[in-house]
C-alpha positions in Angstrom: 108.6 89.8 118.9 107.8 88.0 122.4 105.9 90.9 123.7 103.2 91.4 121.1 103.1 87.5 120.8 103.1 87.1 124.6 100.0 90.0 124.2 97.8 87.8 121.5 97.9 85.1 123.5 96.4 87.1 126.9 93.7 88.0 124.5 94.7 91.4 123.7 94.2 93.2 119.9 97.3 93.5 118.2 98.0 95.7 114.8 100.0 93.8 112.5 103.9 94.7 113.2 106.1 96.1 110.7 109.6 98.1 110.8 109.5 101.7 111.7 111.7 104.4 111.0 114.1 102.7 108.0 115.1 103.6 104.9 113.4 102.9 101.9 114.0 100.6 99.1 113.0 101.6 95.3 112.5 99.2 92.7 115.0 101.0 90.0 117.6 103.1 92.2 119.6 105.3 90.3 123.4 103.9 91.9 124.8 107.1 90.6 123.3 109.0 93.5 124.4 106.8 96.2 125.5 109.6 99.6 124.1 112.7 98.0 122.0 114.5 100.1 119.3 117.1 99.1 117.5 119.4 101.0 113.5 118.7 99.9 110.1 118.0 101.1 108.9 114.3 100.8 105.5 113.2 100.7 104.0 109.9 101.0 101.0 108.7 98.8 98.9 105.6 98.7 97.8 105.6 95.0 96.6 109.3 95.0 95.9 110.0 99.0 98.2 111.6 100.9 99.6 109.7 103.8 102.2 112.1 105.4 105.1 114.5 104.7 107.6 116.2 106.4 110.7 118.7 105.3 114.3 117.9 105.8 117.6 116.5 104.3 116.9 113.4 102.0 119.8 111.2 101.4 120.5 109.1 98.2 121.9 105.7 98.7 122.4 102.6 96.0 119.6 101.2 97.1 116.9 103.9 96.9 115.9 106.6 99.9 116.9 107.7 103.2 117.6 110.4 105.4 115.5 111.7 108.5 112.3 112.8 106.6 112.4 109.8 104.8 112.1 107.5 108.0 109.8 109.2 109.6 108.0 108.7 106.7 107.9 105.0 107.2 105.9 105.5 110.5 102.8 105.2 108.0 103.9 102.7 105.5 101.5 100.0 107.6 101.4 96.8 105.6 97.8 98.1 104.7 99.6 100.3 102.2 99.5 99.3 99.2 102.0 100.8 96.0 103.4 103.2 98.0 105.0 106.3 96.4 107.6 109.1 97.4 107.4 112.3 95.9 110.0 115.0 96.2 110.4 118.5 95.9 113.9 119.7 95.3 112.8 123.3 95.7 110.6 123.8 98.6 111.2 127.6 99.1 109.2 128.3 96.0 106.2 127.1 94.1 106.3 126.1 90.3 105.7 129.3 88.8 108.5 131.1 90.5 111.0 128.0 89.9 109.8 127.7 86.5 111.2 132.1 86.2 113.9 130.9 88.3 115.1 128.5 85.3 114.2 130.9 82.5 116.3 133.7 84.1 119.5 131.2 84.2 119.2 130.5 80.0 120.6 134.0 79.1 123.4 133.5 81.0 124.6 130.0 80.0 125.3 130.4 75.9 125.6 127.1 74.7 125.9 125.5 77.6 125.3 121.8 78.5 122.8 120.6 80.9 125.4 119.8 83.4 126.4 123.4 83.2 122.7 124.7 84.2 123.0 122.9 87.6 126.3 125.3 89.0 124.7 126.8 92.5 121.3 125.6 92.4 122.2 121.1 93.2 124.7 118.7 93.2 125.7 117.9 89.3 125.0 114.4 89.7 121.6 114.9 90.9 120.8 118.0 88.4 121.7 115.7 85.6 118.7 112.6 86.8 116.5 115.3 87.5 116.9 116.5 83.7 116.5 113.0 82.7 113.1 112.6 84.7 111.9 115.7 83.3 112.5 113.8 79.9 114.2 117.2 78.4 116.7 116.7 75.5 121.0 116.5 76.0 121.2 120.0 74.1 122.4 123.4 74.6 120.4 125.0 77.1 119.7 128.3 74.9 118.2 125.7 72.3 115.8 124.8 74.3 111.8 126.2 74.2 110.3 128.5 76.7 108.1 125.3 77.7 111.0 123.1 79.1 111.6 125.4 82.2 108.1 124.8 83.2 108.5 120.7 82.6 111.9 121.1 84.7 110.5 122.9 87.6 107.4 120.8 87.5 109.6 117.6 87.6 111.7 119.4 90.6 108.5 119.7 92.3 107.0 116.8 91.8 110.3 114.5 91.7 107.8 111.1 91.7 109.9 107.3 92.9 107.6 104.3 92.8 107.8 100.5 93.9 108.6 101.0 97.5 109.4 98.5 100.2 110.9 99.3 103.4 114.4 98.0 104.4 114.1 95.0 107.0 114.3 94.7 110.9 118.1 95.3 111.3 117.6 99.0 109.5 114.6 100.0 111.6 114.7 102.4 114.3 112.0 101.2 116.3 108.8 98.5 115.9 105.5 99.7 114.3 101.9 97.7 115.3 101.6 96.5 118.5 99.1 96.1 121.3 96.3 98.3 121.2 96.7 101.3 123.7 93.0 101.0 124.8 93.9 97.5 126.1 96.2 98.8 128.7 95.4 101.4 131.8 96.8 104.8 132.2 99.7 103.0 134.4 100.3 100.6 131.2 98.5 98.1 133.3 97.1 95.0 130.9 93.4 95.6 131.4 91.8 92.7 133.4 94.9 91.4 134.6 96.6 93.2 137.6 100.3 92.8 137.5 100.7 92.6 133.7 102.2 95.2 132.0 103.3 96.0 128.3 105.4 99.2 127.5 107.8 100.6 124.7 107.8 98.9 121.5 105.1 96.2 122.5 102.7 98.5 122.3 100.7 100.2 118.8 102.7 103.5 119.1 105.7 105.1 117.3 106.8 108.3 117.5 109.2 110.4 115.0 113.3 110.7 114.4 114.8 112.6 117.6 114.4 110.7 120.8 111.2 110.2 121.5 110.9 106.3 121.0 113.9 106.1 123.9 111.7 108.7 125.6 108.3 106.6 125.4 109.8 103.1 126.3 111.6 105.0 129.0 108.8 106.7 130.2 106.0 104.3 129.8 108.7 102.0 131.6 109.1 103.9 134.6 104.8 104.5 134.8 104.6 100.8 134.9 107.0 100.2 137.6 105.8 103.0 140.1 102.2 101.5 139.8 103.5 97.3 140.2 105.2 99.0 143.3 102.0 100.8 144.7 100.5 97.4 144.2 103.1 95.4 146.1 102.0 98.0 149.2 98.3 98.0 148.9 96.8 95.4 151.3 95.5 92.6 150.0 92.0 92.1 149.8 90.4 90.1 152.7 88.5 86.6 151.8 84.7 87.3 152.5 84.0 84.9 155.6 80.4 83.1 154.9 78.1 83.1 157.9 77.5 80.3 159.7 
């Protein structure tokens, strides 16, 4: 935190800081799920907006969410975000109505089934069985069932809703989020107004995704800032004005 602190106190505007790609924390994980991983797409609401999503593998863990889509959802949980949600679609391939045929096609084929049964090739058992429980559908036979509970289930696959968020501290977190405003630096990463200062990396109010690029930018906006203080070393200094006599 020196940097960002060193940059308030040369005057420069600073977003507030916050940890960055990390997992997330839910407020009634289901410890049953802890190190399966699902395929899905994962969105990021505040209240009912849309903040971000992205598509990859999500990973369970005993304390709520992970996995790469997951932290690079983070990069927009700013601490302006207030009641931050996760929703999750188990089933991104196809939209509701085809999932909800999907399901219907499977009752003929599972007689008196269980619901633990109706998961075989489609997700991990463990999962299938919270997923029935969040769609609020009844422990019975599967071929008891109404023709309306495949359209709950698939709307509960699609729309797979985890609430009371909070993101898992500093020693989780990938990188920093916040920082010093990049219109308060130069091209060169130059502190504006004051030659020889420079802030780069993770001082500064920019993050980038999962993959690299956060090692790329602090490597790169490192190098940028060095070049330049070394063109400045070789520029001639500026000659004092003599006054006439």
């Amino acid at each position: 935190g020196f940097g960002p602190r060193f940059a308030a106190q040369c005057g420069g505007a600073l977003a507030p800081l916050y940890p960055c790609l990390t997992a997330l924390q839910c407020a009634k994980p289901d410890k049953r799920l802890a190190g399966i991983r699902a395929k899905a797409h994962a969105a990021l609401y505040s209240g009912s907006t849309l903040l971000a999503d992205y598509r990859g593998e999500v990973q369970f863990t005993d304390y709520g969410l992970s996995g790469i889509c997951i932290m690079d959802l983070t990069r927009h949980l700013t601490p302006a975000v207030k009641s931050p949600a996760v929703e999750l679609d188990l089933f991104p391939a196809l939209d509701e109505t085809a999932l909800t045929a999907l399901f219907a096609a499977r009752v003929p084929l599972l007689p008196g089934k269980a619901p633990a049964d109706f998961w075989t090739g489609l997700l991990n058992p463990k999962l299938g069985r919270a997923l029935w429980a969040a769609a609020k559908l009844p422990e019975k036979p599967v071929d008891t069932l109404p023709d309306a509970a495949w359209q709950v289930l698939a709307n509960a696959a699609k729309h797979w809703l985890f609430e009371g968020l909070t993101p898992c501290g500093w020693k989780q977190a990938q990188t920093t989020g916040g920082g010093l405003s990049l219109t308060e630096v130069t091209p060169s990463f130059q502190f504006k107004g004051c030659p020889g200062l420079y802030f780069v990396g993770e001082t500064l109010d920019c993050a980038g995704s999962c993959g690299g690029f956060n090692l790329h930018w602090a490597f790169g906006s490192g190098i940028a800032a060095g070049r330049d203080a070394v063109r400045s070393l070789k520029r001639p200094a500026p000659k004092p004005n003599k006054k006439k006599r």
